[in-house]
N, C-alpha and C positions, 0 to 999 in steps of 0.2 A: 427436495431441500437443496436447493443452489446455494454452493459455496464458494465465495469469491476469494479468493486470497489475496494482498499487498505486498511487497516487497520494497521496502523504502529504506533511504539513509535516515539513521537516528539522527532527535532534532528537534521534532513535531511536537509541540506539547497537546495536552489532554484536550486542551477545546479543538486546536484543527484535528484531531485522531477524531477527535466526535463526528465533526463536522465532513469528512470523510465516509466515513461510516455513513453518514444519515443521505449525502448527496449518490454516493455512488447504489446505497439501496434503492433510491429514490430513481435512479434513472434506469436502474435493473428494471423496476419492478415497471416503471412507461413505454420499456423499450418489450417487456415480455408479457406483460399482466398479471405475474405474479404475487401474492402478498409480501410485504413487508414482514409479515412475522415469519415468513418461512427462509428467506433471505439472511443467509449469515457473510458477513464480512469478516476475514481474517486479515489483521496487519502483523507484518515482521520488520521490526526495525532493526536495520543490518550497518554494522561501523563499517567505513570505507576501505579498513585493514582487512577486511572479508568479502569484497566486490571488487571485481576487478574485470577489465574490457582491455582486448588485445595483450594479453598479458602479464598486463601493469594493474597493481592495486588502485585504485579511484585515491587513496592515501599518498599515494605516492606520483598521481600525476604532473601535482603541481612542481616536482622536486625534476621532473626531465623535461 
């Protein structure tokens, strides 16, 4: 049972979260031969106040 997880900024409405889901399964399953029903996708939609690169929130980089 491969489980792929996401990590994404909030944003994404329901049809690209779909669309995500079905592509990213879809090239799991060409690149290993796995089945699609065994293939689970996890997405986590993360606010920019909660992500941060070089020790700057992703919120706050526009402000330096």
């Amino acid at each position: 049972m491969p489980i792929i997880r996401i990590e994404m900024f909030e944003g994404r409405d329901r049809d690209q979260k779909r669309k995500i889901i079905s592509e990213v399964t879809d090239g799991f399953c060409r690149a290993t031969g796995a089945s699609p029903e065994s293939v689970h996708v996890i997405l986590t939609d993360v606010s920019q106040d909660e992500w941060g690169r070089g020790g700057i929130a992703f919120a706050d980089r526009d402000k330096s």
